[in-house]
N, C-alpha and C positions, 0 to 999 in steps of 0.2 A: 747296821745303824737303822732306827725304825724310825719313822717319818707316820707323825699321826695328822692328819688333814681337821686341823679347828673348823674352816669356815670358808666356803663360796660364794661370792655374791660378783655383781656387775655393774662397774660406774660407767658413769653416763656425764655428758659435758654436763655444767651446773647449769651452763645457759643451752637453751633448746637452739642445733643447726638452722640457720632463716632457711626457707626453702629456696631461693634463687642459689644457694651454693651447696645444692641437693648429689648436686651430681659431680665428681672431682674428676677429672680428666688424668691419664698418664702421659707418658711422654712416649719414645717411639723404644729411647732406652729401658723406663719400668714396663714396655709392652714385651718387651722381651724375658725380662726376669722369670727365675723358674719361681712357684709362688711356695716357696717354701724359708719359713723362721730365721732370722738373726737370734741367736740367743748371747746374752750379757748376763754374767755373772758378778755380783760386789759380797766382797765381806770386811765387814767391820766391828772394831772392840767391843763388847761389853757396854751399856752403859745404865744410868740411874733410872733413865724411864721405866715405867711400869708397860706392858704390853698392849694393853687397852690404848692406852694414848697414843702410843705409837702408833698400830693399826688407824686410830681413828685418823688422828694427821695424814696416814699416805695416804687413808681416802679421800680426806676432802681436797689435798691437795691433787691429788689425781685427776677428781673430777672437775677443777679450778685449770688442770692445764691443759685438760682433754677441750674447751673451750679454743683454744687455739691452735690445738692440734686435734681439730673434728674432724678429717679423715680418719681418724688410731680409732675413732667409735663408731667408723660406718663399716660396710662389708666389700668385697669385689663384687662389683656389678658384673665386669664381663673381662676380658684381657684386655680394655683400653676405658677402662673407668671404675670409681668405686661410688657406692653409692651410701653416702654420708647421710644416714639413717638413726647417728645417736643411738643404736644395738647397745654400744659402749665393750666397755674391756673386765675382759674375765680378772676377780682379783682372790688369788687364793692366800690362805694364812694355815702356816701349818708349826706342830711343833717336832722339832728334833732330839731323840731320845740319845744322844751323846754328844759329844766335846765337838768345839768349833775347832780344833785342829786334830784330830781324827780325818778330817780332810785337808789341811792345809801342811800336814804332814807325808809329802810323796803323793799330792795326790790324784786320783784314779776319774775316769769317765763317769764309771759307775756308780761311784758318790754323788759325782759333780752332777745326774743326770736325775738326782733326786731331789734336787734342792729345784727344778725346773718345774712349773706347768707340766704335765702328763702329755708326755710324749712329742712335745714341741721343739723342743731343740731339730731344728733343721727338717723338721718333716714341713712334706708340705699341705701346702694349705687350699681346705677347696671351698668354694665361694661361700659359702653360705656359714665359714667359720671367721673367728674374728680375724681383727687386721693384727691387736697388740694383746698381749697378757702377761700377765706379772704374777710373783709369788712371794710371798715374806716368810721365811726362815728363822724362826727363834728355836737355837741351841741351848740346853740346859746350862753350861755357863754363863749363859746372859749376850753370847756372842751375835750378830747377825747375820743372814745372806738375805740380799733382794736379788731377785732373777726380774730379766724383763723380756718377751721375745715380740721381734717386730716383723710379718710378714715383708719378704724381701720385692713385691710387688711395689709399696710401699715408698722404701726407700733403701739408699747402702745402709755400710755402718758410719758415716756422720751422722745422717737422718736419723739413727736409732741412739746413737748418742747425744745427739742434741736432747732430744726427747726426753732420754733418763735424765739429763743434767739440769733441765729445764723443771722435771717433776723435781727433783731434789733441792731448787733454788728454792722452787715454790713450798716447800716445805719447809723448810729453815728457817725461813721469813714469815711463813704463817698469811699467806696472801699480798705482803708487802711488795714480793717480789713480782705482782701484777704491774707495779708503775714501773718497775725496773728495769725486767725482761725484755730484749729485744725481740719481736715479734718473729718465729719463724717464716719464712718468706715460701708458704705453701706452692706458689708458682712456678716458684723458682727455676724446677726442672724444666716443666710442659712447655713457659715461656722460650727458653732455647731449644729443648730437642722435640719442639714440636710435630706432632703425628700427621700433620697436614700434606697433603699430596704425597701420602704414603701409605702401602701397605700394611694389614696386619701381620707382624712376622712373629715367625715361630717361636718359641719360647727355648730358650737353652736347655739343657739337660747338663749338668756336669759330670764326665768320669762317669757312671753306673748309675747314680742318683740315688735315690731309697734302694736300691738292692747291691748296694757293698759290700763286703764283708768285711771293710778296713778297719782295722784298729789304729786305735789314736795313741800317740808318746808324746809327751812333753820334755825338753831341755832348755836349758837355760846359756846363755854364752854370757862371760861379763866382762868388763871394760877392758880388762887388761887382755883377755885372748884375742877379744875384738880388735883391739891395734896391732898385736900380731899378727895375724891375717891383713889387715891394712897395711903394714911396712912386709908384706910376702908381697902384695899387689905392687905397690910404689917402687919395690925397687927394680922391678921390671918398667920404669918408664910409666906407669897408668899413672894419670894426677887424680888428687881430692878424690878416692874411695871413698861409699859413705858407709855407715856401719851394715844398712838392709843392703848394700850392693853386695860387701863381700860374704855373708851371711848367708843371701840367698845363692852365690854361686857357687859356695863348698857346701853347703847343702845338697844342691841339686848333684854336684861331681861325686857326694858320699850316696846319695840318692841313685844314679846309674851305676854304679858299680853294686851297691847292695839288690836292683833287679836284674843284675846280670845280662845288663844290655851296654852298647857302647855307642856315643856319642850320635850316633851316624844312623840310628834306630831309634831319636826320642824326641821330641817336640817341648818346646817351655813355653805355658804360657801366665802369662803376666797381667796381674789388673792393676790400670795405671786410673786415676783420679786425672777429672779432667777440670774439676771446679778451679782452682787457682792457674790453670792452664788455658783459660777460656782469656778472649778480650771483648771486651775488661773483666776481671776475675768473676768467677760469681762468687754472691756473699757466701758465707762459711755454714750460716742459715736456711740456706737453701734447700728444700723437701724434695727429694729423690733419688735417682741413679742417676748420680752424674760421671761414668768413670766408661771404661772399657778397655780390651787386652792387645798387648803387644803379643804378641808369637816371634819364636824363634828354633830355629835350628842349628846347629854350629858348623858354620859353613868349611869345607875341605874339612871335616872328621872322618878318615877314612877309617875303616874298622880298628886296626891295628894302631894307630897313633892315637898316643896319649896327651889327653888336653891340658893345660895346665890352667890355675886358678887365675892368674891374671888376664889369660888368654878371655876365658870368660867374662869376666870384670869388663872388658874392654870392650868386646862385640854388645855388651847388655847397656854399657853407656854409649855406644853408637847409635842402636837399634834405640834406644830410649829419645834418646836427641828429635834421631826422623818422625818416632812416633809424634813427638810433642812438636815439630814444626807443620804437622802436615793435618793430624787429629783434629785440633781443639777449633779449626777454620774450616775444615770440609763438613763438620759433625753440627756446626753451628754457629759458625762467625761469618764474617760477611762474605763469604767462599761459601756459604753452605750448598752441598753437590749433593741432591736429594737419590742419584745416579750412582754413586759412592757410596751413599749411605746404605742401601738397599743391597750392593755386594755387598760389603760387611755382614748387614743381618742375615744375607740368606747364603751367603758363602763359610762365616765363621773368620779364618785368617785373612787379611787385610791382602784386597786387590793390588794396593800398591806393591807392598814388599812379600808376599806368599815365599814362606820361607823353602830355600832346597831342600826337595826331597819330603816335601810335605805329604803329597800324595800321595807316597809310599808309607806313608805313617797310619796305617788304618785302625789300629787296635786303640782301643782308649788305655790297655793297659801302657801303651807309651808316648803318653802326653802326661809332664807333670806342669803344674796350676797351682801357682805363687797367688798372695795376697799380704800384704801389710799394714798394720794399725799405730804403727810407730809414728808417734807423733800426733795420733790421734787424743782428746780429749778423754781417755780410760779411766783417770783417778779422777776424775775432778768433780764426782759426783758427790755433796755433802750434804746432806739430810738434815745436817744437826748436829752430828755425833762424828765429824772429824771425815778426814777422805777418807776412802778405803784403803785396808791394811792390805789386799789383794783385788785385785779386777780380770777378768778371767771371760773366756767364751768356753762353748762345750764341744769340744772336739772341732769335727768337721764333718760333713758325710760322702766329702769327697775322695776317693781313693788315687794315691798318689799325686796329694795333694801338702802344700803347706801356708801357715797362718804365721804371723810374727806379729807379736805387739812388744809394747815396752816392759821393763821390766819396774818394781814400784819406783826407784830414783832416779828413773828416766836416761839412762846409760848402758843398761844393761838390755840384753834382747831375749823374750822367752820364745821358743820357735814350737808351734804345733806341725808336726807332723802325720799327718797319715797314708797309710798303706796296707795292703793285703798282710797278713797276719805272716804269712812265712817271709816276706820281705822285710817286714818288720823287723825281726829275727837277725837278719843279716845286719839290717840296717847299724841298730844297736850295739853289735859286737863289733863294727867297723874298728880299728883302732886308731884311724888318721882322724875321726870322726870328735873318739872320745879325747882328743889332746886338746881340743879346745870348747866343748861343749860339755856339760853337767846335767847325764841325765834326771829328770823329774826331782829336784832338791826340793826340800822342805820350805814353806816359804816363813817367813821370817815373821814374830808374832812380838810385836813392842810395846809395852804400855808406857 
């Protein structure tokens, strides 16, 4: 597939940053962030617009919402600020010399890695490059892709999705959606997980970081395997399984058996979202990292004894409970233990509960690292030209690592997975694996 590059240029807010909000502060959570890309991927139908107008629209609405999100146009000042400079965001236009499903047919990294800003997908990022960049995709059927990647410094994937959902209201509406728009709450984070009488802390690495060699696989699970797995969990006594619980715990059970390790030699760690878990919630709006990981280990897995799936289900809604009663008040609610906080950051697994046998767990090749987007806002991005017919990130660069978001009617779970290339292999061939999962299916193309 040949990918010809029309045109680079860089928007800038319409209205110039005042200087008193020159300078954006992080939190103690974005001070930790590794400063490397969110990538988002959308594709959408065919339509009647001509290409010119199109382009012209995302930019001025870009530059219309780069106004309220004037951090996405400053740069990182240092690991505890960014310096909101109006730089603005790289915007590329490129054309694609074949079919919009040539990729949405099975498809691969290595497609998906072109329709991206050059080399952004999860690289990271060093100060003096931008915070956000975007690309527009026009396929000779008339098809689209928008890429958008948001340094992880920044914010999670809400903050990166608010942002895309936010530039796309703003374009649909043609500016309308200025009186509309609920104003992102830029503070949002720093105001709770403020840096104050706290150290600068180190910055996470995940897994290998840029020197992985993982390879990425995508499968699909859909409704009806999904409650399969649900009534294998329930009839062992586990109440209300949700679909990402049992998902990720036959994942992870096909996941340790395809590295050839058992139970009692791996580590899971988990990123929990802590915004709807704060008192009082914070808004949905809210610009930053608001999340962090539960860890666990499977307590009494002696080498020899096999785990069963609800066995896990079980310990992961235990372990998730204490997380959520103890987290969201020492991290930042009227309990805030600034004492607490400072193990976590310079410790990694949680002073409270430091899972057995953790210590012994030295290799990063056996720590596997969950994330979920289900239930996040992924379609709801509409420009003009209907939601997307797919929504999608690019891999991962995490190695023995997995991603979950939704699938397009919101019932169904697509799981990214990655790992080392020969683990991969196994993974794949599992056959408990293949009973309820579809590797890499075609994704579905409706007009």
């Amino acid at each position: 597939m040949e990918v010809e590059l029309i045109s680079t240029e860089i928007i800038k807010p319409s209205t110039p940053t005042p200087p008193h909000l020159r300078i954006y502060p992080l939190s103690f959570i974005d001070n930790m962030m590794y400063r490397n890309y969110i990538p988002v991927a959308l594709f959408y139908h065919p339509n009647e617009s001509d290409k010119q107008s199109i382009t012209s629209n995302l930019k001025n609405s870009l530059s219309e919402v780069l106004t309220r999100y004037y951090p996405f146009a400053g740069r990182l000042r240092d690991q505890l600020s960014i310096e909101c400079n109006d730089e603005g965001v790289p915007f590329r236009v490129t054309e694609i010399k074949g079919e919009q499903s040539t990729i949405l047919q099975n498809p691969n990294e290595t497609l998906l890695r072109l329709l991206f800003p050059d080399k952004l997908p999860w690289k990271v990022t060093e100060y003096d490059e931008s915070i956000a960049a975007v690309q527009i995709n026009f396929f000779s059927c008339g098809g689209l892709a928008i890429t958008a990647c948001v340094c992880h410094k920044m914010g999670d994937a809400t903050t990166t999705l608010n942002f895309v959902n936010d530039w796309a209201a703003m374009t649909k509406e043609k500016g309308e959606a200025l009186t509309q728009l609920s104003l992102p709450l830029l503070n949002g984070g720093v105001s709770v997980f403020s840096h104050k009488d706290m150290p600068c802390f180190p910055e996470i690495v995940f897994g290998k970081g840029n020197k992985s060699n993982a390879v990425c696989r995508r499968s699909v699970f859909p409704p009806s395997k999904i409650n399969s797995l649900k009534e294998m969990v329930t009839s062992h006594g586990v109440q209300n399984p949700t679909r990402v619980e049992v998902i990720t715990a036959w994942i992870y059970m096909r996941a340790v058996h395809a590295l050839g390790l058992t139970f009692d030699k791996i580590s899971f760690r988990q990123v929990v979202s802590l915004r709807r878990r704060m008192t009082p919630p914070l808004p949905n709006k809210s610009v930053g990292n608001m999340f962090w990981f539960l860890y666990m280990c499977t307590p009494g897995a002696d080498k020899d004894e096999e785990i069963e799936l609800h066995d896990l289900v079980a310990k992961t809604k235990a372990n998730f409970a204490d997380f959520c009663e103890v987290y969201p008040k020492k991290f930042g609610g009227e309990d805030k233990d600034v004492a607490f906080i400072s193990k976590c950051m310079n410790q990694g697994p949680s002073p409270l509960d430091k899972p057995r046998g953790y210590d012994e767990i030295k290799d990063v090749h056996n720590l596997f690292i969950y994330t979920s987007w289900c239930g996040f806002p992924l379609y709801n991005a509409d420009f003009g030209w209907g939601k997307p017919l797919w929504a999608t990130t690019c891999g991962w660069f995490v190695s023995n690592g997995m991603l979950l978001t939704d699938t397009r009617d919101g019932r169904g779970v697509e799981v990214i997975v990655n790992m080392e290339e020969e683990d991969i292999v196994r993974f794949e061939r599992d056959v408990e694996l293949l009973q309820y999962a579809t590797l890499n299916p075609s994704r579905e193309i409706t007009y």
